[in-house]
GUSENU-937832 format. One record per residue: x, y, z of N, C-alpha, C, O in turn; residue number from 1. Coordinates in steps of 0.001 Angstrom, whole numbers, plus 500000, padded with zeros to 6 digits. Layout:
! GUSENU-937832
<<X Y Z> <X Y Z> <X Y Z> <X Y Z> NUM>
...
***
This chain:
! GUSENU-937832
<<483546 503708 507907> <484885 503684 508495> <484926 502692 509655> <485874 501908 509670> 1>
<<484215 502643 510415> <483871 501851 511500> <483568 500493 511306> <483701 499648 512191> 2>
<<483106 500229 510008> <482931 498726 509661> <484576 498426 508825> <484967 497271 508655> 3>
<<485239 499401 508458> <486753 498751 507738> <487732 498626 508985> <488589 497745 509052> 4>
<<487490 499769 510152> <488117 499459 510900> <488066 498023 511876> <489037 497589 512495> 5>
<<486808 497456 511857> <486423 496296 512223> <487073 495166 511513> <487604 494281 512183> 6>
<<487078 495111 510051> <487443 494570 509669> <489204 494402 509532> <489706 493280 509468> 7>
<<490021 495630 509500> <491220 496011 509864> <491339 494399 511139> <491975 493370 510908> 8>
<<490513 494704 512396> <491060 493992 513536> <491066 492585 513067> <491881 491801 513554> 9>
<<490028 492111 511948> <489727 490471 511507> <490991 490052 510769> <491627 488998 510791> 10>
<<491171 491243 510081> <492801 490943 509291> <493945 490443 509971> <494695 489546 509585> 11>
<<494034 491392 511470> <494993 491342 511697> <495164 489980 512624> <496235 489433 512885> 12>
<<493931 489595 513030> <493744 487784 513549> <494442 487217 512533> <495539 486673 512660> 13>
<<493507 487393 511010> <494220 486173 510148> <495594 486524 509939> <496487 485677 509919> 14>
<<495708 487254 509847> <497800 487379 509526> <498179 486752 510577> <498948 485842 510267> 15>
<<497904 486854 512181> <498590 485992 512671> <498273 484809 512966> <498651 484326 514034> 16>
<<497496 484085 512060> <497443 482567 511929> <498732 482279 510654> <498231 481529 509817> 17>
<<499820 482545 510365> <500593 482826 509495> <501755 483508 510308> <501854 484729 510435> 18>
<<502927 482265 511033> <503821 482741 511756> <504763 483296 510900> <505262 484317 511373> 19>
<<505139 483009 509908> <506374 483922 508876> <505630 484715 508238> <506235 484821 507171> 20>
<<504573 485453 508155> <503986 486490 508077> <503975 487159 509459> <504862 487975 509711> 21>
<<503123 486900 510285> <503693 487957 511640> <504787 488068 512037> <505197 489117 512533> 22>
<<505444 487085 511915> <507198 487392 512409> <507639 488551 511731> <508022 489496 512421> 23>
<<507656 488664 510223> <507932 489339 509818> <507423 491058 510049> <508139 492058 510084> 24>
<<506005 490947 510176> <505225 492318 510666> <506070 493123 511991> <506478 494242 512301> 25>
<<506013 491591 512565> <506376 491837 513748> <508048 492834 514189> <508379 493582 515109> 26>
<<508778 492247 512837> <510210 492615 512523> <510463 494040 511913> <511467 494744 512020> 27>
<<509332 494271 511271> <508872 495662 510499> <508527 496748 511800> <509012 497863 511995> 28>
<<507515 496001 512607> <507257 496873 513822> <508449 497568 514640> <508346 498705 515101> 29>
<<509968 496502 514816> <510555 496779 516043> <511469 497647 515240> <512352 498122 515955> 30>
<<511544 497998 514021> <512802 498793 513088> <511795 500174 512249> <512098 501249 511733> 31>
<<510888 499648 512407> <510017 501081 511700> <508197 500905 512227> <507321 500245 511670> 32>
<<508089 501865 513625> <506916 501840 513776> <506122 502400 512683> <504959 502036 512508> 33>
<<506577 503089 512093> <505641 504572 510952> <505057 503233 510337> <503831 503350 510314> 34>
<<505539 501746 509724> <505966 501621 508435> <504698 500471 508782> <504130 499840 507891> 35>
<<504337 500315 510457> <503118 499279 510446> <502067 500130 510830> <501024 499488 510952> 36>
<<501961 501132 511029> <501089 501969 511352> <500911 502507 509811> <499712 502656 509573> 37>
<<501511 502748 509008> <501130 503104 507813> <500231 502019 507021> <499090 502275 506639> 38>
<<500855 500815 506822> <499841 499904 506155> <498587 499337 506837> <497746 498608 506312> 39>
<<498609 499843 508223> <497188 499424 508614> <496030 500726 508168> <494812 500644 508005> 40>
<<496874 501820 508061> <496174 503056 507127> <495412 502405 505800> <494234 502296 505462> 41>
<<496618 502053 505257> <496299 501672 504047> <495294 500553 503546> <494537 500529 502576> 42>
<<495514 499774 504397> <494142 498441 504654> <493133 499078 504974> <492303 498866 504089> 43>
<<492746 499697 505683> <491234 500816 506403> <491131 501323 504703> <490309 500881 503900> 44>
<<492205 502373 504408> <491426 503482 502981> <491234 502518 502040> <490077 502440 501625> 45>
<<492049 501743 501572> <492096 500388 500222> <490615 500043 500457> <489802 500264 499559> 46>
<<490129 499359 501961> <488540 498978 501972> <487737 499988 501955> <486603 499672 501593> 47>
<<487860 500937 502172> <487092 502086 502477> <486830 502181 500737> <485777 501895 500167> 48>
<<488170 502692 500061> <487385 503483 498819> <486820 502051 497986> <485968 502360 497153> 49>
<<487112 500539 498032> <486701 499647 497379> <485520 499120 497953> <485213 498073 497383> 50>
<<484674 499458 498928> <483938 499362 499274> <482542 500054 498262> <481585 499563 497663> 51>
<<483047 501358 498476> <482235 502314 497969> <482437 502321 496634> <481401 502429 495978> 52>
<<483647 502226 495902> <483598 502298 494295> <483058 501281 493555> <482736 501249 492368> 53>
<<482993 500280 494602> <482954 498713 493909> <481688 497976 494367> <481613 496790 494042> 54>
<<481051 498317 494816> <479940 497404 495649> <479570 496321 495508> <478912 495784 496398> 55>
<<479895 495641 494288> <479180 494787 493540> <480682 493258 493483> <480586 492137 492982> 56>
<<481603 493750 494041> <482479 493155 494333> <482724 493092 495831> <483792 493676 496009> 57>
<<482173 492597 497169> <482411 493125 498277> <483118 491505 498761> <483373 491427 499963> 58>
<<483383 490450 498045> <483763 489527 498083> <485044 489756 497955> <485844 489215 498719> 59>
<<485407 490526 497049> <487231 490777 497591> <487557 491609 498284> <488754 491844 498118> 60>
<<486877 492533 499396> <487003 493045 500436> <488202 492905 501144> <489137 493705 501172> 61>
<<488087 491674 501795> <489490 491229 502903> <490561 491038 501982> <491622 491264 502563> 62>
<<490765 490654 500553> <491727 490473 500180> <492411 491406 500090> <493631 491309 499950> 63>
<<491636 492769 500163> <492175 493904 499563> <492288 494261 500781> <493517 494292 500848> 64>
<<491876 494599 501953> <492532 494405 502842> <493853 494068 503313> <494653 494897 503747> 65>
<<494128 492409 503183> <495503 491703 503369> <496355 492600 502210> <497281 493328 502568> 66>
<<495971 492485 500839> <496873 493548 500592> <497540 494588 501158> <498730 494512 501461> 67>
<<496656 495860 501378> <497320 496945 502057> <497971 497001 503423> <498885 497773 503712> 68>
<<497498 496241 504121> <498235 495350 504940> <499488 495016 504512> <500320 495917 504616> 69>
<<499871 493935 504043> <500756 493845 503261> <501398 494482 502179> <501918 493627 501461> 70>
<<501507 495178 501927> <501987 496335 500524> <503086 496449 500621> <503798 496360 499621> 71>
<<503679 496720 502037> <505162 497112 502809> <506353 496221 503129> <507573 496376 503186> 72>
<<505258 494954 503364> <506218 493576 503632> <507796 493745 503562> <508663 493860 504429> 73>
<<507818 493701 501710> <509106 493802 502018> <510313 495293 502773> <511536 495389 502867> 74>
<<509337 496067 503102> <510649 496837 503809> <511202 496344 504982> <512325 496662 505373> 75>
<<510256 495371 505715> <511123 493877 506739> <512658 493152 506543> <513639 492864 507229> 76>
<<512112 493045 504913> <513310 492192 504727> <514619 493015 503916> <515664 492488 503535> 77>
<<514154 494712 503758> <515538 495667 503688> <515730 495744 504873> <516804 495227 505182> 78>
<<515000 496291 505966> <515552 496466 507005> <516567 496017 507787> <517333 496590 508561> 79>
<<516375 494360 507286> <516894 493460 508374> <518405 493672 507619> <519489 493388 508129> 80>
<<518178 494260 506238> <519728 494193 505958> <520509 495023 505954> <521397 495066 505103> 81>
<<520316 496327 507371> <520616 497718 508177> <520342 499074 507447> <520997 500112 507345> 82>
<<518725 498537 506825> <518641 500468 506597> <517560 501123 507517> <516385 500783 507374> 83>
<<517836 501842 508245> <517406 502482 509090> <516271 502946 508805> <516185 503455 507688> 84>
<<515076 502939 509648> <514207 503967 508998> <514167 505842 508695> <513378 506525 508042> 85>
<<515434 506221 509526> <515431 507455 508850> <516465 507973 507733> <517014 509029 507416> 86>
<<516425 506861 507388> <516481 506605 506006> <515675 506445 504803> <516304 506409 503745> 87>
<<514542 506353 504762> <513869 506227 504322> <513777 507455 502802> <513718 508680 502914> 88>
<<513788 506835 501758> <513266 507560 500536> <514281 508803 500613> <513772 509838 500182> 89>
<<515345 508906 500977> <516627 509375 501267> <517363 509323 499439> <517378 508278 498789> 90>
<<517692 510135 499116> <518031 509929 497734> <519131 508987 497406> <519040 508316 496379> 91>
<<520446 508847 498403> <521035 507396 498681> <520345 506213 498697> <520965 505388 498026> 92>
<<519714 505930 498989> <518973 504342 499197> <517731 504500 498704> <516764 503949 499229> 93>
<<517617 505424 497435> <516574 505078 496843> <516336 503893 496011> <515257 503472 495592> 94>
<<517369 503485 495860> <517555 502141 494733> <517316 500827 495265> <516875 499800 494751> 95>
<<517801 501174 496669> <517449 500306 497918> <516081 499731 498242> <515765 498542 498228> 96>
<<515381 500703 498512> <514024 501421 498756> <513190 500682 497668> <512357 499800 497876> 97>
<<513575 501214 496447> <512548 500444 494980> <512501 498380 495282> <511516 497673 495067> 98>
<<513989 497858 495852> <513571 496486 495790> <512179 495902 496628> <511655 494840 496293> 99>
<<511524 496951 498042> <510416 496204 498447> <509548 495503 497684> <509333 494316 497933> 100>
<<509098 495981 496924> <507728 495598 496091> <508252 494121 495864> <507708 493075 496218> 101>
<<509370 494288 495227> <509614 492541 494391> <509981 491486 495726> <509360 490424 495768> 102>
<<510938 491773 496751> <511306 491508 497988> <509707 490917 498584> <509554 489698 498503> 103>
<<509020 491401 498927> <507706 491384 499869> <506987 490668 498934> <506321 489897 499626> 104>
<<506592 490358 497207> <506186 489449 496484> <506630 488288 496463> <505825 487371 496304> 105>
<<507957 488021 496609> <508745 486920 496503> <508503 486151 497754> <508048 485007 497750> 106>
<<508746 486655 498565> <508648 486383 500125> <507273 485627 499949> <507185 484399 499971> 107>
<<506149 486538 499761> <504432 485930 500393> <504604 484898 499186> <504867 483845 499767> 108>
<<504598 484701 498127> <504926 483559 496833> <505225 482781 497497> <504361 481935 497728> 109>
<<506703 482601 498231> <507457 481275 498740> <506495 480535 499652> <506366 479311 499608> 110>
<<505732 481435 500595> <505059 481413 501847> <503687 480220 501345> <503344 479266 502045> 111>
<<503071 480579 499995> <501515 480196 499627> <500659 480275 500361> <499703 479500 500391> 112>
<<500819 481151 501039> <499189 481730 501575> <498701 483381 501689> <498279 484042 502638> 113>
<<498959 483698 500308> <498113 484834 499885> <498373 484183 498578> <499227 483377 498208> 114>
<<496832 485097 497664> <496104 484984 496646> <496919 485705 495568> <498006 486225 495819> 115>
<<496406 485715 494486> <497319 486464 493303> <496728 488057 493319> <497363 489041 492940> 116>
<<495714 488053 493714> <495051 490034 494060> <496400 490209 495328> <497474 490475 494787> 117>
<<496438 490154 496099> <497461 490324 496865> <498747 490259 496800> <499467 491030 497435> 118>
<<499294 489119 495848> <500480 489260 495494> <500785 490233 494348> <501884 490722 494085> 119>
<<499460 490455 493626> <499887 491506 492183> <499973 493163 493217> <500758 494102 493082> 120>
<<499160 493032 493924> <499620 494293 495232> <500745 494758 495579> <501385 495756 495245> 121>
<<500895 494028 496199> <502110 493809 496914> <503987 493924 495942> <505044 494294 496451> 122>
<<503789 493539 494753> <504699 493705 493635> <504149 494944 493228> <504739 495872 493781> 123>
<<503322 495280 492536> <503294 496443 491667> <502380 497615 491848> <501812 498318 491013> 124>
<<502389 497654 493725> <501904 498986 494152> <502526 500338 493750> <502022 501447 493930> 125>
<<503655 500066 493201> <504445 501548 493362> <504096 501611 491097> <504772 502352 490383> 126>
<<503459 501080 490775> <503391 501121 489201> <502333 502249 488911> <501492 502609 489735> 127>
<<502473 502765 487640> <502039 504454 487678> <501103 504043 486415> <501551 503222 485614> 128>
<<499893 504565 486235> <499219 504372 485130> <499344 505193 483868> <498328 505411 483208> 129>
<<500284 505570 483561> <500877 506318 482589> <502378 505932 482277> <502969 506476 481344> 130>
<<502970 505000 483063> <503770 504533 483046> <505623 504943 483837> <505930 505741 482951> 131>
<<506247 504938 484302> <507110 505496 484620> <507752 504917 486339> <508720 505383 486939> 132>
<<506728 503660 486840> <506309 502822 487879> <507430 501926 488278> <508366 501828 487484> 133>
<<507458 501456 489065> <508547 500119 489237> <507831 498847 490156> <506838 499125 490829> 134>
<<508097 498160 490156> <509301 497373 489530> <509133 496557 487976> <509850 495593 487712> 135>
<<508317 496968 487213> <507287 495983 486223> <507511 496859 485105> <507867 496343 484045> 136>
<<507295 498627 485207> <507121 499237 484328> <505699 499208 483452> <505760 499677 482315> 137>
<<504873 498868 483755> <503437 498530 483703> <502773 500034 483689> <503131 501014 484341> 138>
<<501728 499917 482772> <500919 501356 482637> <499405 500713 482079> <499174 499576 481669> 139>
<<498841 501426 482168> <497435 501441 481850> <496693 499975 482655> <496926 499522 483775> 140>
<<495918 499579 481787> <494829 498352 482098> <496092 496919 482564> <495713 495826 482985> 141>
<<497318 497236 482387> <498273 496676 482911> <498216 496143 484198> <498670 495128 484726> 142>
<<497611 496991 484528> <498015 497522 486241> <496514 496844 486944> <495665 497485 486325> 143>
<<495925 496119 487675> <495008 495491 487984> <494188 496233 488708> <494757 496525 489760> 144>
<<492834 496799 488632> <491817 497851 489254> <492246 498093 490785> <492305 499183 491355> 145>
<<492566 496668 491385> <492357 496316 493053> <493912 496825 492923> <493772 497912 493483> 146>
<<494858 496790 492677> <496269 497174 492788> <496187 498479 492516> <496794 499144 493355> 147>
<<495602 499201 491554> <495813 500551 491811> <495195 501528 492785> <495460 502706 493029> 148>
<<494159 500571 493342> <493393 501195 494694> <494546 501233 495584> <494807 502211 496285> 149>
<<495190 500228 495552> <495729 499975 497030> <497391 501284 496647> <498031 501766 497582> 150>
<<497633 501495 495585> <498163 502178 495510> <498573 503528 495475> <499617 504181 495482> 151>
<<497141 503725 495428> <496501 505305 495483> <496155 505739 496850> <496049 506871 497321> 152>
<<496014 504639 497346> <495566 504856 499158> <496859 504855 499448> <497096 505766 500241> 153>
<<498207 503983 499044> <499605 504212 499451> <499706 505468 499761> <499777 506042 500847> 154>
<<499703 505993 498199> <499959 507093 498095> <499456 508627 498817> <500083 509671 499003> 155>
<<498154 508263 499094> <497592 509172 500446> <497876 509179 501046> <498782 509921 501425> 156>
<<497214 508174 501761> <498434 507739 504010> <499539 508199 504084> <499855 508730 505148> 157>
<<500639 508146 502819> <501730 508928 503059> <501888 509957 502828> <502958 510475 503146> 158>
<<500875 510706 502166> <501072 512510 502189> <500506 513129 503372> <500629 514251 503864> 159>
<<499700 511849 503769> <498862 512703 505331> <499512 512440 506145> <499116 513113 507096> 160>
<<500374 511821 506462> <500931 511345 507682> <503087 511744 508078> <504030 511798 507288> 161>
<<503045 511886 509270> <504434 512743 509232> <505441 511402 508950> <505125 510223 509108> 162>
<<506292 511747 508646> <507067 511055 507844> <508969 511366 508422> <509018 512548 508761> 163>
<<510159 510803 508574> <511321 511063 508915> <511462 512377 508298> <511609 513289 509112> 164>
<<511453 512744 506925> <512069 512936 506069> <510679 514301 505433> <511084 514958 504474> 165>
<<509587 514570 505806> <508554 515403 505375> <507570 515603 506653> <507629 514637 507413> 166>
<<506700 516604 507061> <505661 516637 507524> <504380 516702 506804> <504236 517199 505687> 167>
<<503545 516215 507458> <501902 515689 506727> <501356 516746 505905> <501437 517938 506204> 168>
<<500717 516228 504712> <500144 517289 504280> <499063 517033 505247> <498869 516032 505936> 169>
<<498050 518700 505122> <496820 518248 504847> <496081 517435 503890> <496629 517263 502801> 170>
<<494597 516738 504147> <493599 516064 503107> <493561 517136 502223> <493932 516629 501164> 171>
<<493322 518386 502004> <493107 519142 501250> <494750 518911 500011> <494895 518453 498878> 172>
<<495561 519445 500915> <497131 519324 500016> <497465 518079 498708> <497951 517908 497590> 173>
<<496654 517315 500064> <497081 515587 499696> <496297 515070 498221> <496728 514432 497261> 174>
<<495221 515540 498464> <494381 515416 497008> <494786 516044 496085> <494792 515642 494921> 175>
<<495289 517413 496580> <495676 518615 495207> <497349 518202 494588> <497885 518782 493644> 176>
<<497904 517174 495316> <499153 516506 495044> <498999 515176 494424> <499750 514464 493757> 177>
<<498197 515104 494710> <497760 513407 493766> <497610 513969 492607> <498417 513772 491699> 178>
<<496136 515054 492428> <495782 515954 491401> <497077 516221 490702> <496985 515660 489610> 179>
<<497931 516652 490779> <499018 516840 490211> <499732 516120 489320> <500064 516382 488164> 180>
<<499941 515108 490056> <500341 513887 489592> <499403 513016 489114> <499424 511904 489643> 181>
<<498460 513232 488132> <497474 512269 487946> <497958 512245 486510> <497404 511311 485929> 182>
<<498499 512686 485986> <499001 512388 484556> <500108 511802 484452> <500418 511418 483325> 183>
<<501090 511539 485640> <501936 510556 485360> <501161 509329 486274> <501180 508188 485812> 184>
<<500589 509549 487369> <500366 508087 488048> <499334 507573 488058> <499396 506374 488332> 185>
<<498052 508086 487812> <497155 507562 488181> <495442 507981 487281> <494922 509068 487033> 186>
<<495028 506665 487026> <493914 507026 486071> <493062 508348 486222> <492674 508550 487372> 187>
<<492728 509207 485352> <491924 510502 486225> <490517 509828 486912> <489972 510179 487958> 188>
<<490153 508852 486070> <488841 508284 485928> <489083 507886 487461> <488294 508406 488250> 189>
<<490150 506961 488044> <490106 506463 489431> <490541 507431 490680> <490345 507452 491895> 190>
<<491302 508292 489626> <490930 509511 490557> <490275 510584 491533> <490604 511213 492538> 191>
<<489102 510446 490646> <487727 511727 490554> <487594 511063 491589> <487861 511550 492688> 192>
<<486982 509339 491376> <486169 508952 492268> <486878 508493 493734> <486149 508352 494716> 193>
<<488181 508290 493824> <489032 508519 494897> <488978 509625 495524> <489134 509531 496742> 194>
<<488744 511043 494938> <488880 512053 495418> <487447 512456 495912> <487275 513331 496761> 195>
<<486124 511539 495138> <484429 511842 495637> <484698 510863 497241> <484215 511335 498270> 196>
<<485132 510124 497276> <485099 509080 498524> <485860 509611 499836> <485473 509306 500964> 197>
<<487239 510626 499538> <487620 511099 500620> <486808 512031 500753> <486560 512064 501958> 198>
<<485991 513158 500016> <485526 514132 500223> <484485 514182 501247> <484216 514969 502154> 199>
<<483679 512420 500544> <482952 512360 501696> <482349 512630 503267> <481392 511977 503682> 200>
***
């Protein structure tokens, strides 16, 4: 934990060598603290469990990193177009809500300086491995190993953490709610071992 959190701080140097990338963070920060404090969650667990599941890949480390980092991007550029954060996942602006993924892809694309592991992140974090996902509709081997990490760690940080609109589960809850949902979202196979790495 102590070496992702280290690495967390190296990330957050290189993002700001990348002024329309920090501007933007930066824009995310002043309209939704939860929402940069959440993806720096998500950068720490994304390295954390790809660290350990993957060893043999430790070369895409930081990318996966900048991913989860980035995952959220585009809720910058809803924001800016007045949705509040307690608003958030609000059954009104859920439709709203679904454009980040493509919003925050499009954006780092125009930009060219993130990689295609990061941009396939960043688009099709919210995609379910059974299918039922957005914005792509993508299921199975569809869905890229490093993207569904970062999506499964999404999906944690936000059951653990308090939220406008919910209070935190517990780690215990949070697993037995993934568990739940592992037949619509998420491989069991990347599961187990998601669930051996928090147990840790």
């Amino acid at each position: 934990i102590k070496c992702c959190s280290a690495l967390t701080g190296h990330l957050a140097g290189y993002i700001s060598e990348y002024q329309n990338i920090s501007d933007l963070i930066l824009t995310l920060g002043e309209d939704s603290p939860f929402a940069v404090k959440h993806s720096m969650q998500v950068a720490v667990m994304s390295m954390l469990v790809w660290s350990k599941l993957f060893p043999e890949q430790q070369h895409d480390l930081i990318d996966i990193g900048v991913a989860g980092l980035l995952h959220d991007i585009g809720m910058a550029l809803i924001l800016k177009d007045g949705l509040e954060e307690k608003e958030y996942w609000t059954t009104p602006n859920l439709d709203e809500i679904k454009r980040h993924p493509l919003e925050g892809y499009v954006f780092l694309r125009k930009s060219g300086q993130c990689n295609e592991l990061v941009l396939d992140a960043v688009r099709h974090h919210h995609e379910r491995y059974f299918g039922g996902g957005y914005p792509g509709g993508l299921k199975g081997d569809e869905i890229r190993l490093s993207t569904q990490v970062v999506g499964m760690s999404d999906m944690y940080c936000t059951l653990v953490a308090d939220r406008p609109s919910r209070k935190a589960s517990t780690r215990e809850e949070a697993i037995r709610l993934l568990g739940d949902e592992t037949h619509k979202c998420f491989s069991t196979i990347l599961f187990s071992e998601f669930n051996a790495v928090i147990q840790f």
